[in-house]
C-alpha positions in Angstrom: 48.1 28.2 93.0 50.1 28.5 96.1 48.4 28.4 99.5 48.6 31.3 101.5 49.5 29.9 105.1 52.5 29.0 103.4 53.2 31.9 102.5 53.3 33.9 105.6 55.9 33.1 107.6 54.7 31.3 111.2 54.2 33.9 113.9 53.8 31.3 116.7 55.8 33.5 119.5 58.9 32.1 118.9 61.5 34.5 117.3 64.8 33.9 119.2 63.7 31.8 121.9 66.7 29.6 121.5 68.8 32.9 122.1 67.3 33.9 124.8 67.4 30.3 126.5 71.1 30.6 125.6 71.4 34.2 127.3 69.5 33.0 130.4 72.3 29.5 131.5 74.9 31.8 130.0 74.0 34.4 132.8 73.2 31.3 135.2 76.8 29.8 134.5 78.4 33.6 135.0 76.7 34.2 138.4 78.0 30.7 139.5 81.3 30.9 138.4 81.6 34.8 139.7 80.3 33.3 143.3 82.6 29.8 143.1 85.5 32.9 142.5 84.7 34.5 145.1 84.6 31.9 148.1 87.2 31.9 150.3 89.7 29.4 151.0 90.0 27.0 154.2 90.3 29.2 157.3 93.2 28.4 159.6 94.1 29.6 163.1 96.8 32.1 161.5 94.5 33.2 158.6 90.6 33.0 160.1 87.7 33.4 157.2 86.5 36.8 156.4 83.6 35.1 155.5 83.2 33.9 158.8 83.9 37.1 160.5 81.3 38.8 158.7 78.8 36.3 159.5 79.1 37.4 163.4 78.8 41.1 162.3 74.5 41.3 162.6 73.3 41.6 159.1 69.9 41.8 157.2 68.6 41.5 153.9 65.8 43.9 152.2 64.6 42.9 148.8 64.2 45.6 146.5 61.4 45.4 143.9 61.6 44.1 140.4 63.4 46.4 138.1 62.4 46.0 134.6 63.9 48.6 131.9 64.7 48.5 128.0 69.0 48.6 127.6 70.9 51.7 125.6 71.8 49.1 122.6 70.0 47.2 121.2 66.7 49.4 122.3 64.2 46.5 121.8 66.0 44.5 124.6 64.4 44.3 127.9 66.2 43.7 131.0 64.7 42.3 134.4 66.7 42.6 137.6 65.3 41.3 140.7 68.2 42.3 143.9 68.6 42.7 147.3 70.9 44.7 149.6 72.8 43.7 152.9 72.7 46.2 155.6 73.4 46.2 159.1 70.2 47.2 160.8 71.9 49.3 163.8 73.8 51.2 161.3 70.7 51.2 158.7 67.7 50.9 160.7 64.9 51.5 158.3 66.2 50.4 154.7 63.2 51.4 152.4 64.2 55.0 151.8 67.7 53.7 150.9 66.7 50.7 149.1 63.7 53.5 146.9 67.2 55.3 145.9 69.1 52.4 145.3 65.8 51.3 143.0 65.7 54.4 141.6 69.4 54.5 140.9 69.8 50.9 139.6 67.1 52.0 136.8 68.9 54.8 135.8 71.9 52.8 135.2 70.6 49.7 134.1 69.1 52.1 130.7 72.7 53.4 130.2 74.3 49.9 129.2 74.4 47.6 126.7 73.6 43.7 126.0 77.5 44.2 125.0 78.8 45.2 128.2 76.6 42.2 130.0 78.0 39.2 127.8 80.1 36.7 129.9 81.4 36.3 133.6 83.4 39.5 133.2 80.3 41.6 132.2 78.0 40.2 135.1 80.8 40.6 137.6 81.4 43.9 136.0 77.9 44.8 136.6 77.5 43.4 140.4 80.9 45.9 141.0 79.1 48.7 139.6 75.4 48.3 141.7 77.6 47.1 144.9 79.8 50.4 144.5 76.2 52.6 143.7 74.4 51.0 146.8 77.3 52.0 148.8 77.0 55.9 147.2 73.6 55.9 147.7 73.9 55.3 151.5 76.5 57.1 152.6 78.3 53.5 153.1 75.5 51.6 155.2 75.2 48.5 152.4 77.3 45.7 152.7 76.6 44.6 149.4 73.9 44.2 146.9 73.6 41.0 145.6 72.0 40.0 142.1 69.1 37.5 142.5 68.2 37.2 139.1 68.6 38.9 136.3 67.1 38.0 132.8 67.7 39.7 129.5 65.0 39.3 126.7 
């Protein structure tokens, strides 16, 4: 006679967890590696940092809220994004109609891809082109960037 909690199989919450864990530092490494790739070199007197430059341009920040959405392939993966957008207040004085569109926009696309076209520092990169290039649509140009704060695929 066999006992019967050994023959279930353990349902303790589990299922892929060591994927996922693997997903999340792979995505970690990727967003390091894209930013490390992007920095600048040194700045010399001939050749002064862009970096700098756009630092004396004014410049503000607006958090947009968490995205969370369900991907194109596989459909039973969930992605979260939480982002932000860069804007220059005197060009973009009140950012939440923009940043609703950008939202709304981001969601939209976000359902269109696939955990395929997010694997690796190529797909994350290729992903922060794409909602930079959208935020930009969206405003007619007033973004500077929108920059990926996290993002977690489950």
């Amino acid at each position: 006679m066999s006992d019967p909690a050994r023959a279930r199989p353990a349902a303790n919450g589990f299922k892929g967890s060591l994927t996922e864990i693997a997903l999340v530092v792979l995505i970690g490494a990727a967003i390091g590696a894209a930013f490390e790739a992007a920095r600048p070199g040194p700045a010399t007197a001939a050749n002064p940092d862009p970096a700098a430059a756009q630092l004396a341009e004014p410049s503000s920040v607006y958090d947009l809220p968490p995205i969370v959405t369900n991907l194109a392939a596989p459909q039973d993966t969930w992605i979260r994004l939480e982002g932000s957008i860069v804007f220059d207040p005197m060009v973009l004085p009140h950012p939440e109609a923009a940043a609703a569109q950008i939202g709304d926009d981001t969601l939209a696309y976000l359902r269109t891809l696939t955990l395929k076209q997010l694997e690796g520092t190529v797909g994350l990169e290729n992903l922060r082109q794409d909602l930079d290039e959208r935020a930009a649509t969206r405003t007619g140009g007033k973004t500077r960037e929108f920059v990926i704060r996290t993002l977690v695929v489950q």
